[in-house]
Every structure is written in structure tokens, then in C-alpha cells.
N, C-alpha and C positions, 0 to 999 in steps of 0.2 A: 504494500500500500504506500509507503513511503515514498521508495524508489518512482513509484508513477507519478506522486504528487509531485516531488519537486520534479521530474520534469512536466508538469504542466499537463497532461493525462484529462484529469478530471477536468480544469479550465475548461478547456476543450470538447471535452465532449459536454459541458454546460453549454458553454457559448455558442455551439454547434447544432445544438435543439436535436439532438442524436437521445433516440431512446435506445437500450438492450436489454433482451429476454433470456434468460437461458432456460431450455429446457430438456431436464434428463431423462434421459432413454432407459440405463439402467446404471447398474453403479455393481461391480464386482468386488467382495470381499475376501482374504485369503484370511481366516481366522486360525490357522493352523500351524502358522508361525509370525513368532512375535519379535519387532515391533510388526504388526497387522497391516498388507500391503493392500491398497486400495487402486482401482483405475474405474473413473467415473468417464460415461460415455452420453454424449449431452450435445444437443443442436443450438446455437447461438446466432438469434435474431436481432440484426442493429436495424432500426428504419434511422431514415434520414429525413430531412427535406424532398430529397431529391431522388432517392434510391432504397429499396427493402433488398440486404443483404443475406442470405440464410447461409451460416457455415457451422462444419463439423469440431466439435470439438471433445477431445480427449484428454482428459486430465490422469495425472498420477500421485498418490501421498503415501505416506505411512499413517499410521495411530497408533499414540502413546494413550496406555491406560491413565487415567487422570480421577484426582476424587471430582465428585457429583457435584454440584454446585447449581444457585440461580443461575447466574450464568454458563454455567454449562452439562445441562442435566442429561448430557448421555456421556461423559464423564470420559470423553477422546482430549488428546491435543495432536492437533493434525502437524504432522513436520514433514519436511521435504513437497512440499508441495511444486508441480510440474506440470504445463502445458505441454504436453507431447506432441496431439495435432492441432492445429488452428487453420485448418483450410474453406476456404468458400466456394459451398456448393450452387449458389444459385443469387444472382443480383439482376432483379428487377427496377426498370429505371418507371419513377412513379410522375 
């Protein structure tokens, strides 16, 4: 989050009137050995002004066991987190 903010990330995509969706497909868990490896498979919608882009995207983590908390009641800390693919399957000029 950091790394995007100072370069100016979020600015942008404010100033930009850019919304994005994501939405997962599924999400694979390896619970059999720990830390717990995860790769979430998930489609990512940007509309623009100008254009609705739909692309693929692949993520990868681990999970660390964590105590339970308000804030964090399934009691993970996600580390290593990794976009593996970010490619675009489909841009409609609107």
C-alpha cells in the first residue's frame, strides 16, 4: 500500500474517475503444510470514462496462524503476498 501511495497510485486512479471490481473465481488452499500456501484466482474489472477493461488475475500468499481478534476474526496474517498474472482479457471502448 505504501509503495503505491507514494508513487501517486491512488491520486490517480481518484483523479481518473476509474472504478475496480474484483471478482473471485475461487481461491485454492494447501492446509497440509504450514506456513499455509494460498493462490486466489479472481477476474478484475477497471471501467473508465472511456473504456471497460476485464482482466485475469492471479494472486499468491502464504498464512500465518494468528490469534483471533476484532480485527481479524479468522485469525490469518497473510505474508508474501504476489500478483502472479495481471493480464487483460477483454477492453471495450464505451
Amino acid at each position: 500500500y505504501k509503495d503505491l501511495a507514494e508513487k501517486g497510485y491512488y491520486n490517480r486512479v481518484i483523479s481518473g474517475n476509474v472504478t475496480q471490481t474484483v471478482e473471485i473465481d475461487s481461491v485454492k488452499c494447501d492446509f497440509d503444510q504450514y506456513p499455509y500456501k494460498v493462490n486466489t484466482y479472481a477476474r478484475q474489472l477497471i471501467v473508465r470514462e472511456s473504456s471497460l477493461t476485464v482482466r485475469s488475475l492471479v494472486t499468491s500468499c502464504r498464512l500465518l496462524n494468528a490469534t483471533r481478534s476484532d480485527n481479524n476474526p479468522h485469525g490469518f496474517i497473510i505474508e508474501a503476498f504476489t500478483i502472479t498474472k495481471n493480464k487483460d482479457l477483454q477492453t471495450v471502448k464505451r
